[in-house]
N, C-alpha and C positions, 0 to 999 in steps of 0.2 A: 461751464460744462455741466453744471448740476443738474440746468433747465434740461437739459436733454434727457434726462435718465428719469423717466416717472415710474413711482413703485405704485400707485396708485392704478383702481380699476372701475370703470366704466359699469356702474350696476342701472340696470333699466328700472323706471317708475313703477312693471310690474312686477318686479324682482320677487320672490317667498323663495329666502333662505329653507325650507322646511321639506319643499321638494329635493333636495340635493341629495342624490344618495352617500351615506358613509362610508368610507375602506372599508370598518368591523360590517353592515352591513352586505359588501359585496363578499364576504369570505374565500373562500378560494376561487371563486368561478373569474378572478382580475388577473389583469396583465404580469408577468415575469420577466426581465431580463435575463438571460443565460445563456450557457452557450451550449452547441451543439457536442451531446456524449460522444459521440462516434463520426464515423465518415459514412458517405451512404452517396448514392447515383439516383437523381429524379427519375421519375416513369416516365411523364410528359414529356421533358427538353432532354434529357438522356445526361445532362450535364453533372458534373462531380462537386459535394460538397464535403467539406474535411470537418475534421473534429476542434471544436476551439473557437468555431464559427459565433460570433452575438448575434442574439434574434431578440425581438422581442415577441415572447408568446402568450397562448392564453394558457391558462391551468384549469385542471377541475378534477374534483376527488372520481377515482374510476373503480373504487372497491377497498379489501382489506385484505393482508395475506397475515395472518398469526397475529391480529392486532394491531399489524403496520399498514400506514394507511398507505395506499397504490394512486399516483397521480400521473392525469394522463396530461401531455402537451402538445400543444396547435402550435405549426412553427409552419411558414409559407417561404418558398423559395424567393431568390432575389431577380428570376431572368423569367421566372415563367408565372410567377404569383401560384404558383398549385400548392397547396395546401397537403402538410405529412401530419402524424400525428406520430409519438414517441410516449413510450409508457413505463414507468418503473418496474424494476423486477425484483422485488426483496428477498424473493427465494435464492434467485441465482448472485444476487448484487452487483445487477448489473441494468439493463434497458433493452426494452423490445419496440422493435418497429410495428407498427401495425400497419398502415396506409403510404401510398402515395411515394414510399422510395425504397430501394431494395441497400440493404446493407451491406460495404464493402468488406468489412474483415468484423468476425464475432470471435471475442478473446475466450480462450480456453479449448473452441470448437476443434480446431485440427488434433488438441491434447485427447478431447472425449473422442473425437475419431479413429485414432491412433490404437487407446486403448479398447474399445471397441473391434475393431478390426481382429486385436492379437487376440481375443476373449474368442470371437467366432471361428479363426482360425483352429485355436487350440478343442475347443467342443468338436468343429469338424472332423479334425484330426481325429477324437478320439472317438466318435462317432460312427467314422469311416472304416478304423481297423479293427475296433471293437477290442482292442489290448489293451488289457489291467495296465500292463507295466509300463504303459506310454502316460497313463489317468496318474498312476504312481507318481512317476515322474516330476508331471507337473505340480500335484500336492507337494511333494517334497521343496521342488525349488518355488514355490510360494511359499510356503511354511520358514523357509529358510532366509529369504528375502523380509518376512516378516519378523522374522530371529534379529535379522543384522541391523532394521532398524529398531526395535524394541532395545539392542544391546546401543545405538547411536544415541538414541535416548540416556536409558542410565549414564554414558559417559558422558553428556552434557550436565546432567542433571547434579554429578559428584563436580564437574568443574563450576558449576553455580555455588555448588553447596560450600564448597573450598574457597572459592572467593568471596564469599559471603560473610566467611567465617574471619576474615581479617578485617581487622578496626584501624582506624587512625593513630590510635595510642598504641596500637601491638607495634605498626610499622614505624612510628618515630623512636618507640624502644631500642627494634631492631637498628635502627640509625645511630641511636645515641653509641648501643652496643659496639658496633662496627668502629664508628668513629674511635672509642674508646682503645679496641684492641690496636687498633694503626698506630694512635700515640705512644701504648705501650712497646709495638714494635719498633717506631724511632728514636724512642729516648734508649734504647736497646742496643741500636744501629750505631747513635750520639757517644754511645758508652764505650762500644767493641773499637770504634776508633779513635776516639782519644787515650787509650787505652794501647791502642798500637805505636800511634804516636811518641808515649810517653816511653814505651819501651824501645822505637828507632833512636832516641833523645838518648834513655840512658848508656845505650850500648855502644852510641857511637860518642857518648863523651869517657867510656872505659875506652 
């Protein structure tokens, strides 16, 4: 079976090793394996692709945001060959779609909508009636909201600090301790009843 398996290769008479490009010379502009960040629906075929998907893509640096570099990637569907392109987001740490598919769920979005929403509400509101004491209000129960987690805080921060502060020798102390008092409570227990004993023994041999 050996014959069969050749690790050897077929180089032509005009072969120049010297043309071959290098990985270090392709640098980022080479292929990726990875898999798809998110879920998302083609333009083209209208078909659904999930998150977790392997592709093989291309990469290429597409800028900087605070020093970190932004890379963008060519991934082509499997039913329709159409071409997306997906791009890091280091601001938000997360990924942006740019082409070719529209994305099914963006994590965070309905939380940024939500609290958007109550923000415009409330402006409205106070807007609308033009009442100090409604503007009040709502400073107050921010302010106070801002109290209970600043107070959430320090009591995490004392339960760290408390547990921090025991050592392995404090806690086998406490153990030796413990253990110690139990003994002297049995040999105590060993004591009040032989003790009883001794005294059912003499009384009922008077």
């Amino acid at each position: 079976m050996g014959e069969r398996k050749v690790l050897n290769k077929y180089y032509p008479p005009d072969f120049d090793p010297s043309k071959l490009k290098r990985i270090s010379d392709l640098g980022h502009q080479g292929r990726v394996r990875m898999m798809l960040p998110m879920s998302g629906r083609c333009k083209a075929c209208r078909c659904f692709i999930y998150a977790g998907t392997k592709f093989n893509s291309r990469m290429e640096i597409a800028g900087d945001y605070l020093g970190i570099k932004v890379f963008r990637f060519y991934f082509k569907f499997t039913n329709c060959l159409s071409e997306f392109t997906v791009k890091t987001d280091p601001k938000n740490l997360g990924y942006t779609v740019e082409t070719g598919v529209t994305r099914s769920f963006e994590p965070g979005r309905m939380e940024d909508e939500e609290a958007n929403r109550v923000k415009r509400k409330r402006v409205a509101e106070e807007a609308a009636v033009g009442d100090v004491m409604k503007s009040l209000e709502n400073r107050a129960r921010e302010s106070k909201r801002k109290m209970d987690v600043l107070a959430a805080l320090d009591e995490i921060k004392s339960l760290n600090s408390r547990h921090a502060k025991v050592s392995v020798d404090k806690m086998l102390e406490n153990l030796w301790c413990l253990s110690a008092e139990k003994e002297v409570e049995l040999e105590k227990e060993d004591e009040a009843l032989v003790k009883s004993i001794l005294f059912h023994i003499s009384k009922g041999s008077v």
